[in-house]
C-alpha positions as CSV (number, residue, x, y, z in Angstrom):
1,X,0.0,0.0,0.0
2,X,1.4,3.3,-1.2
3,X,1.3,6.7,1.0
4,X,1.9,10.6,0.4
5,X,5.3,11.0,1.7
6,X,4.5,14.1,3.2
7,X,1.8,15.5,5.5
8,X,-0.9,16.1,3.5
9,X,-1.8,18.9,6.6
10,X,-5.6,17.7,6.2
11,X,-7.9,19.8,9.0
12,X,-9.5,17.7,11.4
13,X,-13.2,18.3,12.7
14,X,-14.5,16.4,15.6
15,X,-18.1,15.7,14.7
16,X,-20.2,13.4,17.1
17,X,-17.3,12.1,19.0
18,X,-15.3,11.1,15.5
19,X,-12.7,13.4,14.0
20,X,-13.1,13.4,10.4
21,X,-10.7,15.0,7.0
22,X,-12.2,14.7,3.7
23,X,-9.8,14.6,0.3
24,X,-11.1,14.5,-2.9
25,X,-9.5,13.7,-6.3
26,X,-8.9,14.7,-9.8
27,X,-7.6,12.2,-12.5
28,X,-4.4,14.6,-11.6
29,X,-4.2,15.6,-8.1
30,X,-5.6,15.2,-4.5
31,X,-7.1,18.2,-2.7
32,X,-7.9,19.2,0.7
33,X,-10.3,21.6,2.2
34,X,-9.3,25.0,3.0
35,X,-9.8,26.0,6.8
36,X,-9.5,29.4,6.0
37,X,-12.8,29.2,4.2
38,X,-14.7,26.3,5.7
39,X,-17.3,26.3,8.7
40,X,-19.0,23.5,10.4
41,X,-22.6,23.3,12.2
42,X,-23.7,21.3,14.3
43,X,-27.7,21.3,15.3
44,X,-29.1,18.0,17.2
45,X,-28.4,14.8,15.7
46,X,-26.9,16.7,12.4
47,X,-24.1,18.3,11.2
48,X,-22.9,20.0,8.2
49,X,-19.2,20.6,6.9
50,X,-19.2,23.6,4.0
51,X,-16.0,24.5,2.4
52,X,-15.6,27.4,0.4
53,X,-12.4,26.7,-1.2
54,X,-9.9,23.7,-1.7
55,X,-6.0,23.3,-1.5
56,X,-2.9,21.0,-2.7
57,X,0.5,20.2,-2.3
58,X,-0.2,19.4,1.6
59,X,-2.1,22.4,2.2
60,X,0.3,25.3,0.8
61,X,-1.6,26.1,-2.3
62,X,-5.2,27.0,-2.3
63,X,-7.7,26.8,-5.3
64,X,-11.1,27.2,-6.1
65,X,-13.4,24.2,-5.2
66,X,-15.7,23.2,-2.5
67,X,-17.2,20.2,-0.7
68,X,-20.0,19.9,1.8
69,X,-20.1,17.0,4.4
70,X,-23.4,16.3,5.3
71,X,-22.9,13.9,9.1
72,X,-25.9,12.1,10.8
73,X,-26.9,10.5,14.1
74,X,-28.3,6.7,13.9
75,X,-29.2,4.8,16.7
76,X,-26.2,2.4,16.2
77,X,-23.7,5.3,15.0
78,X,-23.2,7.7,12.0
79,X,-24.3,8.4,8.4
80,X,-22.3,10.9,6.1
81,X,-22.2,11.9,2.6
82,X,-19.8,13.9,1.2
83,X,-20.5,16.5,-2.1
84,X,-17.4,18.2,-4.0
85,X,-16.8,20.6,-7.0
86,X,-14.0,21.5,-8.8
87,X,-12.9,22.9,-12.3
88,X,-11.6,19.8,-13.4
89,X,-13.1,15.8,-13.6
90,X,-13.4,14.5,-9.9
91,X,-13.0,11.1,-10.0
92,X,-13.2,9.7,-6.4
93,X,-13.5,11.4,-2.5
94,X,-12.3,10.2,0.4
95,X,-13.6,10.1,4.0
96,X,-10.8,9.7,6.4
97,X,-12.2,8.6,10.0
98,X,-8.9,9.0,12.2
99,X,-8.2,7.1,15.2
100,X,-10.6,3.9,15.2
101,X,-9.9,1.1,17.8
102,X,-9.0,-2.3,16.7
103,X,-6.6,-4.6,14.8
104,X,-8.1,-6.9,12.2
105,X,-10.5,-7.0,9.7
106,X,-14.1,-8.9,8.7
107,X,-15.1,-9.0,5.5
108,X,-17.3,-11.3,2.6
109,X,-13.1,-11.7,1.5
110,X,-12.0,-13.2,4.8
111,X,-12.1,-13.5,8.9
112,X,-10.6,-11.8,11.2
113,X,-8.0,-10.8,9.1
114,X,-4.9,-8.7,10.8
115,X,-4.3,-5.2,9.5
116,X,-0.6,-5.6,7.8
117,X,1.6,-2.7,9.3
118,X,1.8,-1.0,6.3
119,X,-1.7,-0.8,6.1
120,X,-4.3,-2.4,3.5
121,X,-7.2,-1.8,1.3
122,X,-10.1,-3.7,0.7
123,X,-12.0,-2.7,-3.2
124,X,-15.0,-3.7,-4.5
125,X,-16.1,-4.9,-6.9
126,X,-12.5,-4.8,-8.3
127,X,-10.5,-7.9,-9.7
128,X,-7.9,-8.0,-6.6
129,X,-6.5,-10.1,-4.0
130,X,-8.4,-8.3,-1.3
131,X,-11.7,-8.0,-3.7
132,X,-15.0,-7.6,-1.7
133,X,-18.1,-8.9,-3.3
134,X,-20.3,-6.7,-0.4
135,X,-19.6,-3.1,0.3
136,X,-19.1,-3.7,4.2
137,X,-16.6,-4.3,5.9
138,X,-15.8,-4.9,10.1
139,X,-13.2,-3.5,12.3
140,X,-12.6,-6.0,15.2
141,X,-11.6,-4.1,18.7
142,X,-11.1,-5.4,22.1
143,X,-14.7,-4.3,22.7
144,X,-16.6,-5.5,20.0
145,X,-16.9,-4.3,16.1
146,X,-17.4,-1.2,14.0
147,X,-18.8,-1.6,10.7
148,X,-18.3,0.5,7.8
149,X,-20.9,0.0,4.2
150,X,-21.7,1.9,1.8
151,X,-25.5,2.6,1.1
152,X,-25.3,2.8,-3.2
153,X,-28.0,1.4,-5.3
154,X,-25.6,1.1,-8.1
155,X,-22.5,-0.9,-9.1
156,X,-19.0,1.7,-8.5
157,X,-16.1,1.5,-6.5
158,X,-16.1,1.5,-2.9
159,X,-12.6,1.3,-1.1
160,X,-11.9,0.7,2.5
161,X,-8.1,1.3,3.6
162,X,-6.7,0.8,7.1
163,X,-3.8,2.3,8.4
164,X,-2.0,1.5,11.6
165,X,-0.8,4.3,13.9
166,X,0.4,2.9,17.5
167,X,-2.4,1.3,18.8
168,X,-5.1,2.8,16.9
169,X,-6.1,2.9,13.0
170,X,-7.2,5.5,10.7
171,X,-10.0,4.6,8.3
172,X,-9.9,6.0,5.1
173,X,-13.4,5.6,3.1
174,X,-13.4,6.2,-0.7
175,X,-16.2,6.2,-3.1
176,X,-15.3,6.1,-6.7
177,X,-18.0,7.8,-9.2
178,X,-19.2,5.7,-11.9
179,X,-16.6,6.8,-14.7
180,X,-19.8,7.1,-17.1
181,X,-20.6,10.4,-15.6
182,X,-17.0,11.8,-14.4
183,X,-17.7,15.7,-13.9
184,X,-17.1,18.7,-12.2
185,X,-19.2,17.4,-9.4
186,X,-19.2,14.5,-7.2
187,X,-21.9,13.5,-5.0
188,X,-20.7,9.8,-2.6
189,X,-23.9,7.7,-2.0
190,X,-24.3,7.5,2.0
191,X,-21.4,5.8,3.9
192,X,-23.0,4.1,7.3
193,X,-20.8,3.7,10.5
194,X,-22.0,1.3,13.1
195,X,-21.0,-0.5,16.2
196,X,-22.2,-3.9,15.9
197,X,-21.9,-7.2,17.9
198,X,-22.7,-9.8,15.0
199,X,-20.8,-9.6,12.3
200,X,-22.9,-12.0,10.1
201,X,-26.3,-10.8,10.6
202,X,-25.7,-7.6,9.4
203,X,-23.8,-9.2,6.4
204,X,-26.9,-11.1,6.2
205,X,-29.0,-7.7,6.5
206,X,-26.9,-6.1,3.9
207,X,-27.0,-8.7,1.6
208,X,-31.2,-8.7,1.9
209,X,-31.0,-4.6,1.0
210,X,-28.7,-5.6,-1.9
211,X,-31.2,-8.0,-3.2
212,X,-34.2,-6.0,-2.9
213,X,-32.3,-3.1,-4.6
214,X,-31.1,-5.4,-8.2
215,X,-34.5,-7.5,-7.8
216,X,-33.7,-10.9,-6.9
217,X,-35.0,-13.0,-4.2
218,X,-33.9,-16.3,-2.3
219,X,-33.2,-19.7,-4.9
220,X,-36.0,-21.5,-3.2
221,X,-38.3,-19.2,-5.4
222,X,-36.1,-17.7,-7.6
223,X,-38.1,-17.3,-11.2
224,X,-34.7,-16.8,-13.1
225,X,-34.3,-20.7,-11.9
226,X,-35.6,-23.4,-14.1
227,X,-37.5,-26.2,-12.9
228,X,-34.6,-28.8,-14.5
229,X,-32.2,-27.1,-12.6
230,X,-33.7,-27.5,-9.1
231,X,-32.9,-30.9,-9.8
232,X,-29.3,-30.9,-10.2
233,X,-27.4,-32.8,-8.1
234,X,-24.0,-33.4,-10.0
235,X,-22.2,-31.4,-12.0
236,X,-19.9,-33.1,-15.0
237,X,-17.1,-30.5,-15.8
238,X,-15.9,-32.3,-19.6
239,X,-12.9,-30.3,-20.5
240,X,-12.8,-30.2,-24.5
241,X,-9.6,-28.7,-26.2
242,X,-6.5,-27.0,-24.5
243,X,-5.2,-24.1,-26.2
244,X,-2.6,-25.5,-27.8
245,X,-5.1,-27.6,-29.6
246,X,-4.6,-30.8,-27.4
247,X,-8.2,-32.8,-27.1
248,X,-9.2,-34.1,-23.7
249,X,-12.9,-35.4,-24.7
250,X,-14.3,-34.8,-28.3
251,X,-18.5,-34.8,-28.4
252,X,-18.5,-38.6,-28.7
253,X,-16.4,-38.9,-26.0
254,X,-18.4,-36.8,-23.5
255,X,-21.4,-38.2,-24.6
256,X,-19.6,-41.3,-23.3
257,X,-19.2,-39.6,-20.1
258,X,-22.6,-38.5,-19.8
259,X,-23.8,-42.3,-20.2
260,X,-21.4,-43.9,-17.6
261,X,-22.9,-41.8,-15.0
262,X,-26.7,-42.0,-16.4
263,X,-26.0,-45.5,-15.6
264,X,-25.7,-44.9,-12.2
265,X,-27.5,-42.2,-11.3
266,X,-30.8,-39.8,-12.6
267,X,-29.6,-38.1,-15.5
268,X,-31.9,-35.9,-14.8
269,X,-29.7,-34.6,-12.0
270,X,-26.9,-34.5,-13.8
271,X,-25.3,-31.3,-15.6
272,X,-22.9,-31.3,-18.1
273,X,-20.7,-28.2,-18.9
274,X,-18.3,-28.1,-21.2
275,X,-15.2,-25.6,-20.8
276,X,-13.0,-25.9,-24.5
277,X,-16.3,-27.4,-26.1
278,X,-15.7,-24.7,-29.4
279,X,-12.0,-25.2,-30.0
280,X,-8.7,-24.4,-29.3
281,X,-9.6,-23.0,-25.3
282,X,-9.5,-19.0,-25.1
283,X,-7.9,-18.7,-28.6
284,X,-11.6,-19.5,-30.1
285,X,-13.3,-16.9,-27.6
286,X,-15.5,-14.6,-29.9
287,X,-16.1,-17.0,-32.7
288,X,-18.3,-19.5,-31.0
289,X,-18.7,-22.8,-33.4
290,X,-18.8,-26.9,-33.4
291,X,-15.0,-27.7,-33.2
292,X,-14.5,-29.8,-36.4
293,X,-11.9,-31.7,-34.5
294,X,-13.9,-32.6,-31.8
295,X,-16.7,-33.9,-34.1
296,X,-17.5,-30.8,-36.0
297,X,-21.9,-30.1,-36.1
298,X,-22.9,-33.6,-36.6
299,X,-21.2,-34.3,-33.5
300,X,-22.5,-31.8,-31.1
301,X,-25.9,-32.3,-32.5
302,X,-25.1,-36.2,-32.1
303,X,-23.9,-35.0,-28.5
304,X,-26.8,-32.9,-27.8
305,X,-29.2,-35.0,-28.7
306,X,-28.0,-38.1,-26.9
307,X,-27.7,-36.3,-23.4
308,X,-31.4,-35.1,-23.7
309,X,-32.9,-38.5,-24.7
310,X,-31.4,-39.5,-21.6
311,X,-32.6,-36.4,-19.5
312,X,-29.2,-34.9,-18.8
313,X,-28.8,-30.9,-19.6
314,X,-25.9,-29.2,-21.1
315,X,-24.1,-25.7,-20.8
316,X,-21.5,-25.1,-22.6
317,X,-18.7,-22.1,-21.5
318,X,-18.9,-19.2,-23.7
319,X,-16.0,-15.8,-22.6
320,X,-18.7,-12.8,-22.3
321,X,-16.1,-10.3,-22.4
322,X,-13.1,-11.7,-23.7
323,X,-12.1,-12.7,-27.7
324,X,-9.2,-13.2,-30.0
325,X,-8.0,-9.9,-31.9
326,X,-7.1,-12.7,-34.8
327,X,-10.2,-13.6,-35.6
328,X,-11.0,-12.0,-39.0
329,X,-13.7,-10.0,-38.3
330,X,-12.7,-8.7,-34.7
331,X,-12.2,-5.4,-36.8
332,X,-16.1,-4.7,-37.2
333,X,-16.9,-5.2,-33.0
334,X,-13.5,-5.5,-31.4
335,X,-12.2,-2.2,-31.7
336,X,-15.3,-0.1,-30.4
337,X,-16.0,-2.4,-27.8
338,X,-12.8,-2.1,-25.9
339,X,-12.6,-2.6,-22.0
340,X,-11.5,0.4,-20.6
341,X,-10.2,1.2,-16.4
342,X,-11.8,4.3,-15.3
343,X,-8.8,6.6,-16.2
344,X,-9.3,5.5,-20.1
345,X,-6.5,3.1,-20.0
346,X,-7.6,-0.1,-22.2
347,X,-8.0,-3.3,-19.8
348,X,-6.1,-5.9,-20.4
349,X,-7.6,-8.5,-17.8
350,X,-5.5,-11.8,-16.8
351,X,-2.5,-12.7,-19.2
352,X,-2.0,-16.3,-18.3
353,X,0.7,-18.2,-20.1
354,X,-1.2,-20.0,-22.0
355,X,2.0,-21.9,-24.2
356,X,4.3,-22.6,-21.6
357,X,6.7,-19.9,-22.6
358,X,6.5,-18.0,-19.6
359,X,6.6,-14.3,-21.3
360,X,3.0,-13.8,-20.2
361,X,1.6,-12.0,-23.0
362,X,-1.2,-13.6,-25.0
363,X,-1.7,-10.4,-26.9
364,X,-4.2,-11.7,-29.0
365,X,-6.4,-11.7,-25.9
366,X,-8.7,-8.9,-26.0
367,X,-11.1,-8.4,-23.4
368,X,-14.6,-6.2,-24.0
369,X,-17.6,-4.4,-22.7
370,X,-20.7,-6.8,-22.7
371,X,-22.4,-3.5,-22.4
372,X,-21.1,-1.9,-25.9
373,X,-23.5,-2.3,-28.1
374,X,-21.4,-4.2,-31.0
375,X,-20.0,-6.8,-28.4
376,X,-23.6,-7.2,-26.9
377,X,-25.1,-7.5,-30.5
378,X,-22.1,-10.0,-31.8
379,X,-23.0,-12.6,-28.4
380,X,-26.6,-12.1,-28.4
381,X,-26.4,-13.4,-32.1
382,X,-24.1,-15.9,-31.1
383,X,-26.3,-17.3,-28.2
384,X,-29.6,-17.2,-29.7
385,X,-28.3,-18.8,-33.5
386,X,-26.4,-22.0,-31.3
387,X,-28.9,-22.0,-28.4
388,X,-31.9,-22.9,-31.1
389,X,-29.7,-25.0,-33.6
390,X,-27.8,-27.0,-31.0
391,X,-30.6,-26.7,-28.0
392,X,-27.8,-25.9,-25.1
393,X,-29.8,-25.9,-21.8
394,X,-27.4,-23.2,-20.4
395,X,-24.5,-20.3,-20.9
396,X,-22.0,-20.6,-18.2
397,X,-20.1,-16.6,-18.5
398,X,-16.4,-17.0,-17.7
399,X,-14.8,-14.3,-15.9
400,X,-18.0,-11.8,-15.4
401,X,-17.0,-11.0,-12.2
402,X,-14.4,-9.3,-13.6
403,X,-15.1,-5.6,-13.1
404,X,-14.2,-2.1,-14.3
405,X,-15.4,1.4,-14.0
406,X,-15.3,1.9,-18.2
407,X,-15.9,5.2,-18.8
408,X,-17.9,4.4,-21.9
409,X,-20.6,2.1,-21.2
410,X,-21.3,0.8,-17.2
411,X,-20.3,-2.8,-17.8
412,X,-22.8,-4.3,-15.3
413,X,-25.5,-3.2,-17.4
414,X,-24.4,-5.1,-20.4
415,X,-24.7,-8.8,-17.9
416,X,-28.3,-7.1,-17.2
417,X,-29.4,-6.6,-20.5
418,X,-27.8,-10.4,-21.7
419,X,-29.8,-11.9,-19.5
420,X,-33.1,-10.1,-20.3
421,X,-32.9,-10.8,-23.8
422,X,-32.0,-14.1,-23.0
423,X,-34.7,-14.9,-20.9
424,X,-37.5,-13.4,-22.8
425,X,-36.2,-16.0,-25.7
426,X,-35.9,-18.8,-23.5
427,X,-37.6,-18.7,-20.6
428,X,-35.9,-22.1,-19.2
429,X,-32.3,-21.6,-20.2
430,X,-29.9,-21.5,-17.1
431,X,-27.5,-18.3,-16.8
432,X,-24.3,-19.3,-14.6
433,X,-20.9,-17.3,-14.1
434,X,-17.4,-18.2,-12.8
435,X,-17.7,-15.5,-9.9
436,X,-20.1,-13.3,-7.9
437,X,-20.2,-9.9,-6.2
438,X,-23.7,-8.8,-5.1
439,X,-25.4,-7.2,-7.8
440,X,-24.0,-9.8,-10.2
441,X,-26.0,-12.0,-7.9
442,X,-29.5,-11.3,-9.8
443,X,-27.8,-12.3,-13.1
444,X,-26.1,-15.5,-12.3
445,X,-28.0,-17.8,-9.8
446,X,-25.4,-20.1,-10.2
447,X,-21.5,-19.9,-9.9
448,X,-18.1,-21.4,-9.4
449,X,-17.3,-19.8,-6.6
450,X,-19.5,-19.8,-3.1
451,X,-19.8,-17.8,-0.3
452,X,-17.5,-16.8,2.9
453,X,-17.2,-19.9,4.9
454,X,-17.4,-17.8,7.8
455,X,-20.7,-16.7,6.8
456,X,-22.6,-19.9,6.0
457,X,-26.2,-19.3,4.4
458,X,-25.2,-16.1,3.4
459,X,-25.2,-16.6,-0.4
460,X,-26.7,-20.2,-0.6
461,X,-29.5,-18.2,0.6
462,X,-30.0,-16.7,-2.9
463,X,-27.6,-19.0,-5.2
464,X,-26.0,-22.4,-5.7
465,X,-22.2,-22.8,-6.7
466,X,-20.1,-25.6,-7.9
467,X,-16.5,-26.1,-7.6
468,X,-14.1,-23.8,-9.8
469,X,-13.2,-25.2,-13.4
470,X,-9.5,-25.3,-11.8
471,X,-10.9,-28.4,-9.6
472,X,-8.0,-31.3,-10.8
473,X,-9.3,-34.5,-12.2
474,X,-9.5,-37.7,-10.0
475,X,-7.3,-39.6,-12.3
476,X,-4.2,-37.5,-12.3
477,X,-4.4,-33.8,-10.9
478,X,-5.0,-32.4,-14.9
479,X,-7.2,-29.3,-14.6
480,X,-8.1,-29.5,-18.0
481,X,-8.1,-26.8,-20.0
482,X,-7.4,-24.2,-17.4
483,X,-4.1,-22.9,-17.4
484,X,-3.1,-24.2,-13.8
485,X,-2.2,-27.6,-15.7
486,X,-2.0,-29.6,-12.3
487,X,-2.8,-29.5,-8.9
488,X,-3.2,-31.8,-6.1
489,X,-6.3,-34.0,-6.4
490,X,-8.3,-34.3,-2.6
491,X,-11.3,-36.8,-1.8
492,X,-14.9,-34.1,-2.3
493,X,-16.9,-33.1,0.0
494,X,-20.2,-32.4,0.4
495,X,-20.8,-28.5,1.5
496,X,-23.9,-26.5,1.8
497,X,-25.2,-25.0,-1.6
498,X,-22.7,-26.6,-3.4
499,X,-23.4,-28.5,-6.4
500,X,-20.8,-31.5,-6.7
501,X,-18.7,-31.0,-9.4
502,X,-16.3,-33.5,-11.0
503,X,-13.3,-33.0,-13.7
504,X,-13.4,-35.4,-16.5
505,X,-10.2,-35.5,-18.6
506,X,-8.8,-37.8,-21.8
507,X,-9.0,-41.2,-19.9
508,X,-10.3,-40.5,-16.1
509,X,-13.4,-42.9,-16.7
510,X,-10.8,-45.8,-17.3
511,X,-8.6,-44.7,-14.8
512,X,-10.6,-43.4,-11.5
513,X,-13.6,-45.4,-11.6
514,X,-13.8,-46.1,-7.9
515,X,-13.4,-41.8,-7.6
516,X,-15.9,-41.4,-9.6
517,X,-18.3,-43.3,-8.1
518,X,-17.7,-41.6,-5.3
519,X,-19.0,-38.7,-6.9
520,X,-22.3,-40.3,-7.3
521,X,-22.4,-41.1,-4.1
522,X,-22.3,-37.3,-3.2
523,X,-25.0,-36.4,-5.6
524,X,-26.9,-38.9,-3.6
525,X,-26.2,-37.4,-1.0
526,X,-26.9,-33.9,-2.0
527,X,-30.0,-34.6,-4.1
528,X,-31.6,-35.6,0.0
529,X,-30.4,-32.9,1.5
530,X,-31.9,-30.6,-1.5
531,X,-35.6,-32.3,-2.0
């Protein structure tokens, strides 16, 4: 975590017993308020903060600007806003809260987690290692917990950053504005500050707000949920093609799979999705197609048809904001539909190494907006041409948890209008993702990745998940076509709202039999627990 090397010489007002700065920012500065020209009033259970004038360079050079902090009694603590002008684009304001008691964190990302001494932040709904998928976070004291949300009705970027200093910690709260509207002015939704004793319930609480706000209810009665789903009790994960063009299952062959466990279980329970099912995995994002190496049209059809006359369903893996610049007609949606981080800087996403030659730079990956319109167009033509030819019972959305604040088009609202035109079309097809932060929640009812473990119930409250496509195979550790090749294979589990999921590679029903059975046993197992 980086820090101004000087003191920023930020005015401090002690407001209902908490001593508050504010900073806001430009895309090319940070600026404080001007105590020369600011006056605070308090009346009852409400204050206001008005500045006349802002400054830079730690205080030495005013400007013209202004802010008003707007700071409210609850029962359980405060609520604040904060509103700022300036001459230029404001991009973000911060809320600094100085001098907080405690020493670790709580959050949706991880429990009771110490504050490094350098200090940390915590982002949402950003693509980090400290990624939240809930705007709230918990400071843990000796004497019980303060928690810190944000109140927004809309997908932006909420950061929370905690400082050490001696046995205290500053908190420093900053709201990003959604880089669609980037102006003068700069309005934070309300921040909430609250001394709490539980932790999960007002996760819980947060979480019910958050679904009210985006429309979605629990997966009991979900309507977004088919009927054929609420069935599901094992998930076959049947890798296709690697990148480099190496086939683990062609159609044929994961029809195969299909029937070995039909044989031993309801195959109307079981799943199949299909990572690398289109070709060479990653390198054929954007041009979605039968892979004639795998068994070309005839053999998907064969494949397709073949799992339904035995009741299975099937969901394929399609890259909603990802595609091959090599394709030959990535000029006519590729270049207009560019990912882009707030600043204007095109996105590059993940650069894994896909070859094995360790430079880490596939750059003919190109990842998009679902929410520009020649993108949306070009998938929603590609889903509804193979959905009605081939009959898919599902989309499963790789990486759409991966978020930015684009400046062109708000990215969340592209996932939003996917799924409505989806589901006007086909009312029973199943929408699934890899990941999950709330809002994303009311698109994706199903995902590869579950809830905090510290907060059981929380999400399987409103969704099911499945193990990640990087789960190993039983037969040898291969992950398939993901690009962590192998990892350490362990006995599964059963865990609450999680869908069994099992890895099938070239040659895993010859080899792990026994593992796989063991499989079935679990969606046994899982089907009794779900009835």
């Amino acid at each position: 975590m980086q820090r101004l090397s000087y003191d920023q010489k930020n005015p401090v007002y002690e407001i209902f017993g908490t001593k508050f700065s504010l900073e806001i920012f430009t895309h090319e500065n940070v600026y404080g308020i001007d105590p020369e020209r600011t006056e605070l009033k308090i009346e009852g259970d409400r204050a206001i903060l008005t500045a006349r004038g802002l400054s830079w360079a730690g205080g030495r050079e005013p400007c013209e600007g202004g802010a008003m902090f707007l700071v409210e009694k609850t029962a359980s603590g405060l609520t604040f806003k904060l509103e700022a002008a300036h001459r230029e684009k404001l991009r973000a304001a911060k809320v600094i809260l100085w001098g907080q008691r405690g020493a670790s964190v709580l959050s949706d990302h991880s429990e009771d987690f110490p504050i490094m001494p350098g200090g940390m932040t915590f982002d949402y709904p950003h693509w980090n290692i400290f990624m939240l998928k809930m705007p709230i976070v918990f400071l843990k004291g000796d004497d019980g917990y303060i928690s810190f949300s944000s109140l927004d009705d809309e997908v932006s970027p909420k950061r929370f950053s905690f400082i050490p200093e001696g046995d205290r910690v500053d908190v420093e709260l900053i709201y990003e504005a959604p880089a669609t509207r980037f102006g003068s002015a700069i309005a934070t939704a309300p921040w909430e500050m609250a001394r709490i004793t539980d932790p999960r319930r007002e996760a819980e609480l947060f979480l019910e707000k958050i679904a009210k706000t985006y429309g979605f209810g629990p997966f009991d009665s979900r309507p977004d949920v088919p009927d054929w789903m609420r069935k599901i009790s094992l998930v076959l994960s049947i890798h296709g093609m690697h990148f480099s063009g190496y086939v683990f299952n062609t159609y044929k062959e994961m029809l195969s799979v299909i029937k070995w466990f039909a044989e031993r279980m309801p195959a109307d329970q079981i799943l199949a999705y299909l990572p690398g099912w289109e070709g060479r995995y990653y390198w054929q994002y954007g041009d979605y197609r039968p892979e004639p190496r795998l068994g070309g049209p005839e053999g998907l059809a064969r494949l397709m048809e073949g799992a339904h006359s035995l009741g299975a369903r099937v969901m394929p893996m399609f890259g909603a904001n990802c595609t091959n610049r090599e394709h030959p007609d990535f000029p006519e949606y590729g270049p207009i539909s560019l990912l882009h981080d707030a600043s204007g800087a095109v996105f590059l996403g993940n650069k894994p190494d896909w070859s094995g030659d360790r430079s880490y730079d596939p750059g003919w990956q190109i990842w998009l907006n679902p929410a520009a319109p020649a993108w949306q167009e070009r998938l929603m033509e590609t889903f509804d041409g193979l959905i009605k030819e081939f009959k898919f019972d599902g989309v499963f959305l790789d990486t759409d948890n991966a978020w930015t604040n684009d400046p062109y088009y708000p990215l969340y609202d592209g996932y939003k209008a996917i799924k409505a035109d989806l589901k006007s079309v086909f009312p029973e097809l199943l929408i699934a993702g890899e990941g999950w932060y709330d809002a994303l929640l009311a698109v994706t009812p199903l995902t590869q990745m579950g809830g905090p473990p510290h907060w059981p119930g929380l999400f399987e409250k409103y969704a099911r998940s499945t193990p990640h496509l990087s789960a190993p195979s039983p037969c040898r550790g291969s992950t398939g076509v993901h690009e962590l090749g192998y990892a350490a294979y362990e006995k599964p589990v059963l865990r609450s709202g999680e869908i069994p999921m099992v890895t099938i590679v070239d040659g895993t029903l010859a080899a792990a039999p026994d593992a796989l059975m063991e499989y079935v046993k679990l969606a046994e197992e899982y089907a009794k627990k779900n009835r």
